[in-house]
C-alpha positions as CSV (number, residue, x, y, z in Angstrom):
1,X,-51.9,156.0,-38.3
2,X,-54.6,156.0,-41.0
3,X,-52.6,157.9,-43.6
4,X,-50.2,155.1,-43.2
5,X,-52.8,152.1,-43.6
6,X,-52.6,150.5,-46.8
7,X,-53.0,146.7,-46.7
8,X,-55.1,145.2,-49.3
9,X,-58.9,145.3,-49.0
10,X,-59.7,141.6,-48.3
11,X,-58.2,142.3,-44.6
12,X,-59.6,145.9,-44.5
13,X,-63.3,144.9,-43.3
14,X,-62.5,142.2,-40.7
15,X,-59.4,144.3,-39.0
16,X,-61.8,147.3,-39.1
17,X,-62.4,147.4,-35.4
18,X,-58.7,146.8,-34.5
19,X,-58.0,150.5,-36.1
20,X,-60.8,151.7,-33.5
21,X,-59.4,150.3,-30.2
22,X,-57.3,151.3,-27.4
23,X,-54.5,149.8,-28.5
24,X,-54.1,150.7,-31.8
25,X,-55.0,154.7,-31.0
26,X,-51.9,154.0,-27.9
27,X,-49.4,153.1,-30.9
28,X,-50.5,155.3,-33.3
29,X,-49.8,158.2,-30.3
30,X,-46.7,156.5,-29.6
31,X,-45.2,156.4,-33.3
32,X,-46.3,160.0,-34.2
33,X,-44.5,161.1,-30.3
34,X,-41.5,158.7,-31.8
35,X,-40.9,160.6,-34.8
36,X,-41.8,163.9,-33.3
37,X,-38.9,163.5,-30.8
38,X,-36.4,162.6,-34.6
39,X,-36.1,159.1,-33.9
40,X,-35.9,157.4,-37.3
41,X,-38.3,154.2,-37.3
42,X,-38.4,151.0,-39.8
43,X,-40.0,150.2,-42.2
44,X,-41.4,153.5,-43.7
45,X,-45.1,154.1,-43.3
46,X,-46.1,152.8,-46.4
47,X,-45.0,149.8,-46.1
48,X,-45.9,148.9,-42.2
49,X,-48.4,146.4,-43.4
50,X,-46.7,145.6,-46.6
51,X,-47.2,141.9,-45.7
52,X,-51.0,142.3,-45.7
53,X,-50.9,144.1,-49.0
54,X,-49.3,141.9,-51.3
55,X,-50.9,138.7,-49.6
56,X,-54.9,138.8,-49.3
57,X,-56.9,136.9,-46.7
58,X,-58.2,134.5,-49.1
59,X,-55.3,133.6,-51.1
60,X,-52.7,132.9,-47.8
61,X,-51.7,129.3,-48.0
62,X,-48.5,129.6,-45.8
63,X,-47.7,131.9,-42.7
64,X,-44.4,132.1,-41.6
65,X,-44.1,134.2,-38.4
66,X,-41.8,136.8,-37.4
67,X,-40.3,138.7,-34.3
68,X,-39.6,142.8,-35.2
69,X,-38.4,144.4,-38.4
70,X,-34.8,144.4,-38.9
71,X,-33.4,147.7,-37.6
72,X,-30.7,148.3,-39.8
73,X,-30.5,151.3,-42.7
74,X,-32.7,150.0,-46.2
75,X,-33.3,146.2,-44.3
76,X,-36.9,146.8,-43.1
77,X,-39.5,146.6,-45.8
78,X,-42.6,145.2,-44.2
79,X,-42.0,141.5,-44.6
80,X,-40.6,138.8,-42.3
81,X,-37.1,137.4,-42.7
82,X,-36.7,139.6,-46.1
83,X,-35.0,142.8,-46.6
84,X,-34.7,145.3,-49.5
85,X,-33.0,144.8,-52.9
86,X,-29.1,145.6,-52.5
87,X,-28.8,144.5,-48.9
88,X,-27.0,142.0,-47.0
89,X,-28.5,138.5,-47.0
90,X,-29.2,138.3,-43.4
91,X,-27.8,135.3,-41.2
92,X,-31.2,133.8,-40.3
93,X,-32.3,133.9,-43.7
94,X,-29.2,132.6,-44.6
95,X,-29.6,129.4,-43.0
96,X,-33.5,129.3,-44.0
97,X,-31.9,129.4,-47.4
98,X,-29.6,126.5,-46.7
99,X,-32.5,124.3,-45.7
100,X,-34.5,124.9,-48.4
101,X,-31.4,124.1,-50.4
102,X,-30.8,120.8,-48.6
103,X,-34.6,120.0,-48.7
104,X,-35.6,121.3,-52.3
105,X,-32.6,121.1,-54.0
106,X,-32.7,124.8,-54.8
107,X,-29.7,126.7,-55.0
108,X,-29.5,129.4,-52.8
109,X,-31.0,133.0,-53.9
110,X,-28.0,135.8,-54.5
111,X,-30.6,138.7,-52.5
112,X,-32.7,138.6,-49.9
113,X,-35.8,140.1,-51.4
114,X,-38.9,137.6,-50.7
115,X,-41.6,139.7,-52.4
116,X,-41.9,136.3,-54.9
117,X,-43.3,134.2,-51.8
118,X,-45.7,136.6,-50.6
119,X,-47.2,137.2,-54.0
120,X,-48.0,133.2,-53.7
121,X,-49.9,133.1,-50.8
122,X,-47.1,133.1,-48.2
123,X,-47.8,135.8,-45.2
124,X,-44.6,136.9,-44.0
125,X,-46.0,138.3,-40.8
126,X,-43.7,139.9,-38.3
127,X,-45.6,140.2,-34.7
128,X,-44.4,143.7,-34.5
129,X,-44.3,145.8,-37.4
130,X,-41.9,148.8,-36.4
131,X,-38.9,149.1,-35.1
132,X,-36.8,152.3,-34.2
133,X,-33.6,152.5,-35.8
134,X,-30.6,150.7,-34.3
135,X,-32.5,149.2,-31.3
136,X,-33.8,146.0,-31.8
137,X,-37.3,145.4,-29.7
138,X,-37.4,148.9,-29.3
139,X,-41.6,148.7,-30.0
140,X,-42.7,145.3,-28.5
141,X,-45.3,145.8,-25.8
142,X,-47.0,148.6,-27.7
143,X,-49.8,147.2,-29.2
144,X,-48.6,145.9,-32.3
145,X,-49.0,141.9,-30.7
146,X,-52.8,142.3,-30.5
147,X,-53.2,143.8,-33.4
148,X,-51.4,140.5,-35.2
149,X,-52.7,138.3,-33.2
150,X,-55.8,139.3,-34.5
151,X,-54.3,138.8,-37.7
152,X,-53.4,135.3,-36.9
153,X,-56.7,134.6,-35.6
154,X,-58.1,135.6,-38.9
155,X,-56.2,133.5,-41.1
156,X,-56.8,130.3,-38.7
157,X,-60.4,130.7,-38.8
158,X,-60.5,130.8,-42.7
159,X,-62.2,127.6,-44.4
160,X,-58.7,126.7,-46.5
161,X,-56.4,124.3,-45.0
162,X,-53.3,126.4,-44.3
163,X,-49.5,125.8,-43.6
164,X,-48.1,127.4,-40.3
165,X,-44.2,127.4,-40.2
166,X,-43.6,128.4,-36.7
167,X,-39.7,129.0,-36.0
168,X,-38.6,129.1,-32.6
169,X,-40.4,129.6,-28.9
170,X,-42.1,133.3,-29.8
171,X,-44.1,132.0,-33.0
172,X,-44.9,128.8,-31.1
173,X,-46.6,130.6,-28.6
174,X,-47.8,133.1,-30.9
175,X,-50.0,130.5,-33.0
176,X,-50.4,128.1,-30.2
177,X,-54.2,128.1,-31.0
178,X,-54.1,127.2,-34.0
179,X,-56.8,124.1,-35.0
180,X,-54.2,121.2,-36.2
181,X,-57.0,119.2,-36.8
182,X,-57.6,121.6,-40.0
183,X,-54.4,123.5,-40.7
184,X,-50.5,122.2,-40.7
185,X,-48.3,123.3,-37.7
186,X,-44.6,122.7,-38.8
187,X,-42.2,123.5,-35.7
188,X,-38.8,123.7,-35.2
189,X,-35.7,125.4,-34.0
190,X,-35.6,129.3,-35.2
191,X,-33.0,129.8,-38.0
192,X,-31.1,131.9,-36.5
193,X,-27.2,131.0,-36.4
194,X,-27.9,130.9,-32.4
195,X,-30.4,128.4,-32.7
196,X,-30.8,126.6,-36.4
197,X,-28.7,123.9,-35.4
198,X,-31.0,122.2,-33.0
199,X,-33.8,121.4,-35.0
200,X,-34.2,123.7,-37.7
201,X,-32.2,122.2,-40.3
202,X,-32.8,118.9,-41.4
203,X,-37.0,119.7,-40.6
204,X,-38.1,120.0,-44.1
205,X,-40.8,122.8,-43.9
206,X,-41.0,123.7,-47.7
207,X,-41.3,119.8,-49.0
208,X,-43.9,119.0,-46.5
209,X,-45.4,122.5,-46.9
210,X,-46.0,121.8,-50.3
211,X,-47.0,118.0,-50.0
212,X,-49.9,119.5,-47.6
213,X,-51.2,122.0,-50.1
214,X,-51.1,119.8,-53.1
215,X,-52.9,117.2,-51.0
216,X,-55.7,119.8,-50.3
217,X,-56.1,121.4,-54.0
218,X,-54.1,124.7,-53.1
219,X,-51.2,124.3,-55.1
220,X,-47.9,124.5,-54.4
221,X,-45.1,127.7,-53.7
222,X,-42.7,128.4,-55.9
223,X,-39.9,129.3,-53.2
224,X,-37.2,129.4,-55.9
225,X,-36.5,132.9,-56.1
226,X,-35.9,134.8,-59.5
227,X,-32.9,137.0,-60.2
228,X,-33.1,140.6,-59.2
């Protein structure tokens, strides 16, 4: 897997060890016997920490949690919720789009690239990072959750107050220790059209995201999205 590390070198010291440990040599076995064997996996290499790349330790102010990459041709690019340039608006982003719509006022973006949030501080974290094509879940269980929980972890023992948006049961349990004495926890329904309308819409995560960061000198996120 090393020739396909590149995440950006604020996380490279403290994830150090999780590159070393059983788990991590078990996937890395796994995804080299995956493609071996032909089977086409998502995102490319390059970009299997993509979200840990553009978003350094010290600059997250938001983490927004994930399940799996999408496993569709051209979706999967490393970050949570977002797909490539020229794809589909998903239907869970969809409706993520609609509440930020109904709670910001800003119109809804005509792409689902999310690049522009990460770059701010917002760590679009899925808990597993590959995917094989056309099966959805087709890596969970193979070491990918430790190695993001460790991620988690990291981010909720950093000084900064930070914003957790945890959608739905899996990121709930996920980022259930996180200190809400220190950070904010924001919980509701998952957005996806299965779920979003109990408790997803109508929550408000990006107004009250932002009212916590500006209260703590971090700034705010610009979610509106620019043009592609």
């Amino acid at each position: 897997m090393s020739s396909a590390i590149k995440l950006h070198e604020s996380w490279l010291t403290p994830l150090a060890d999780q590159f070393t440990t059983p788990h991590m040599q078990g996937l890395k076995a796994f995804l080299a016997a995956e493609k071996a064997a032909g089977k086409r996996i998502f995102p490319k290499g390059r970009d299997y920490f993509r979200a840990l790349d553009l978003t350094p330790l010290d600059q997250v102010k938001v983490v927004i949690l994930g399940q799996d990459p999408y496993h569709g041709e051209g979706q999967a690019h490393g970050l949570c919720f977002s797909v490539q340039p020229g794809v589909r608006t998903p239907p869970s982003l969809v409706n993520i789009y609609k509440e930020m719509e109904a709670d910001l006022g800003i119109p809804r973006a005509s792409h689902g690239f999310l690049e522009h949030w990460a770059r701010q501080g917002v760590l679009l974290l899925n808990s597993v990072l590959t995917v094989e094509m056309a099966r959805a879940a087709s890596h969970q269980g193979k070491g990918w959750e430790l190695f993001t929980d460790a991620v988690v972890r990291l981010v909720a023992e950093q000084e900064q107050a930070t914003v957790f948006l945890l959608w739905g049961a899996y990121a709930q349990r996920k980022a259930a220790f996180v200190d809400q004495s220190r950070h904010l926890v924001l919980k509701s329904a998952h957005p996806s059209p299965l779920s979003a309308h109990n408790g997803f819409h109508g929550s408000r995560p990006f107004s009250q995201a932002n009212a916590f960061l500006e209260a703590h000198g971090r700034g705010p996120i610009d979610w509106a999205l620019p043009p592609l």
